[in-house]
Residue, then its C-alpha position, 0 to 999 in steps of 0.5 A: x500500500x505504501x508503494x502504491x500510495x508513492x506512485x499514486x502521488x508522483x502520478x499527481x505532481x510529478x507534472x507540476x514538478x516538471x513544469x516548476x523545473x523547466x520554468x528554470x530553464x535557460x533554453x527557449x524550449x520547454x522539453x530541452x532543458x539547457x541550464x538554470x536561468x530566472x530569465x523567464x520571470x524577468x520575461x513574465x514581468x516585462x509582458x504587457x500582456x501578461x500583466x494586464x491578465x494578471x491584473x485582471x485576475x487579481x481584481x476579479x478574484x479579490x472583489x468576488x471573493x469579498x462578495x462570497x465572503x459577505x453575503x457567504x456569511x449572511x447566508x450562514x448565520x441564516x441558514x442556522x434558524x431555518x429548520x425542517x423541510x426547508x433547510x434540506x431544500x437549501x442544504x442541497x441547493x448548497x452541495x449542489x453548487x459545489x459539485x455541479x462542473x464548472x463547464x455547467x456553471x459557464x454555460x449556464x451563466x452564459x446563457x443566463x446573462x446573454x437572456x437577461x442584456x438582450x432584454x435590457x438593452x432595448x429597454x434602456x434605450x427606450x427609458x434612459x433619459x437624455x440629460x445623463x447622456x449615452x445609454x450604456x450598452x450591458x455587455x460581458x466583461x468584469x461585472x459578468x466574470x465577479x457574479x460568476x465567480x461570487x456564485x461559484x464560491x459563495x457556496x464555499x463561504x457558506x459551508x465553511x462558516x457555518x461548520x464553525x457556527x454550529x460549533x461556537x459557543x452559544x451562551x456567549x450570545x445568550x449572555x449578551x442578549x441578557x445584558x441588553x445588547x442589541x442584536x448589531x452589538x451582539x453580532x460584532x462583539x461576540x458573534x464575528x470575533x468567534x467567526x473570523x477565522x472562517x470567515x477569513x479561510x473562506x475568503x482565501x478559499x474563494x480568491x484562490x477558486x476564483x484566481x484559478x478558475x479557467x472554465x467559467x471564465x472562459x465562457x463569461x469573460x467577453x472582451x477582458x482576459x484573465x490570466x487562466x485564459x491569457x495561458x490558454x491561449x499562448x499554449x495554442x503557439x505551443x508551450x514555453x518556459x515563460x508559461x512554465x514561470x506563469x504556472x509556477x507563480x499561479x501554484x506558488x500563490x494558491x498554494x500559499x493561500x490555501x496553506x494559510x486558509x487550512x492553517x486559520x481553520x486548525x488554529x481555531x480548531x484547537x483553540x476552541x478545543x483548549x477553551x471547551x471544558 
C-alpha cells in the first residue's frame, strides 16, 4: 500500500514538478532543458500582456471573493434558524453548487446573462433619459466574470462558516442578549470575533477558486482576459518556459493561500478545543 500510495502521488505532481523545473530553464524550449536561468520571470514581468491578465485576475478574484465572503456569511448565520423541510431544500441547493462542473456553471451563466442584456438593452434605450447622456450598452466583461465567480464560491463561504457556527459557543450570545445588547452589538462583539477565522479561510478559499478558475471564465469573460485564459491561449503557439514561470507563480500563490486558509481553520480548531471544558 505504501508503494502504491508513492506512485499514486508522483502520478499527481510529478507534472507540476516538471513544469516548476523547466520554468528554470535557460533554453527557449520547454522539453530541452539547457541550464538554470530566472530569465523567464524577468520575461513574465516585462509582458504587457501578461500583466494586464494578471491584473485582471487579481481584481476579479479579490472583489468576488469579498462578495462570497459577505453575503457567504449572511447566508450562514441564516441558514442556522431555518429548520425542517426547508433547510434540506437549501442544504442541497448548497452541495449542489459545489459539485455541479464548472463547464455547467459557464454555460449556464452564459446563457443566463446573454437572456437577461438582450432584454435590457432595448429597454434602456427606450427609458434612459437624455440629460445623463449615452445609454450604456450591458455587455460581458468584469461585472459578468465577479457574479460568476461570487456564485461559484459563495457556496464555499457558506459551508465553511457555518461548520464553525454550529460549533461556537452559544451562551456567549445568550449572555449578551441578557445584558441588553442589541442584536448589531451582539453580532460584532461576540458573534464575528468567534467567526473570523472562517470567515477569513473562506475568503482565501474563494480568491484562490476564483484566481484559478479557467472554465467559467472562459465562457463569461467577453472582451477582458484573465490570466487562466491569457495561458490558454499562448499554449495554442505551443508551450514555453515563460508559461512554465506563469504556472509556477499561479501554484506558488494558491498554494500559499490555501496553506494559510487550512492553517486559520486548525488554529481555531484547537483553540476552541483548549477553551471547551
Amino acid at each position: 500500500m505504501r508503494l502504491y500510495a508513492i506512485a499514486i502521488y508522483l502520478f499527481l505532481y510529478l507534472p507540476i514538478g516538471i513544469i516548476v523545473l523547466f520554468s528554470f530553464n535557460a533554453g527557449r524550449h520547454a522539453s530541452d532543458f539547457t541550464g538554470f536561468s530566472i530569465k523567464w520571470y524577468g520575461k513574465v514581468l516585462s509582458n504587457p500582456f501578461a500583466m494586464e491578465a494578471l491584473t485582471t485576475s487579481l481584481t476579479v478574484a479579490f472583489v468576488s471573493a469579498v462578495f462570497a465572503s459577505v453575503f457567504g456569511t449572511m447566508a450562514a448565520l441564516g441558514l442556522q434558524q431555518v429548520r425542517g423541510r426547508i433547510r434540506v431544500v437549501y442544504d442541497a441547493a448548497i452541495y449542489v453548487a459545489i459539485m455541479i462542473p464548472g463547464i455547467v456553471i459557464g454555460i449556464a451563466t452564459l446563457i443566463a446573462l446573454v437572456t437577461a442584456f438582450n432584454f435590457l438593452n432595448p429597454v434602456l434605450q427606450e427609458f434612459w433619459p437624455a440629460a445623463l447622456g449615452n445609454v450604456p450598452k450591458l455587455n460581458m466583461g468584469y461585472p459578468s466574470l465577479i457574479g460568476a465567480h461570487t456564485m461559484f464560491t459563495m457556496a464555499l463561504v457558506i459551508v465553511i462558516v457555518r461548520s464553525r457556527v454550529a460549533g461556537m459557543d452559544r451562551t456567549l450570545i445568550e449572555a449578551s442578549a441578557d445584558l441588553y445588547a442589541n442584536p448589531w452589538g451582539t453580532f460584532w462583539q461576540v458573534t464575528f470575533p468567534q467567526i473570523f477565522p472562517a470567515i477569513l479561510a473562506g475568503f482565501l478559499l474563494s480568491f484562490t477558486f476564483s484566481f484559478d478558475d479557467f472554465i467559467i471564465a472562459f465562457f463569461v469573460a467577453g472582451t477582458e482576459t484573465t490570466l487562466p485564459v491569457y495561458v490558454f491561449s499562448s499554449i495554442r503557439r505551443g508551450v514555453t518556459p515563460e508559461i512554465n514561470a506563469i504556472g509556477t507563480m499561479v501554484l506558488m500563490t494558491s498554494l500559499v493561500l490555501l496553506i494559510a486558509a487550512q492553517f486559520l481553520l486548525r488554529y481555531k480548531a484547537r483553540q476552541s478545543a483548549g477553551n471547551a471544558p
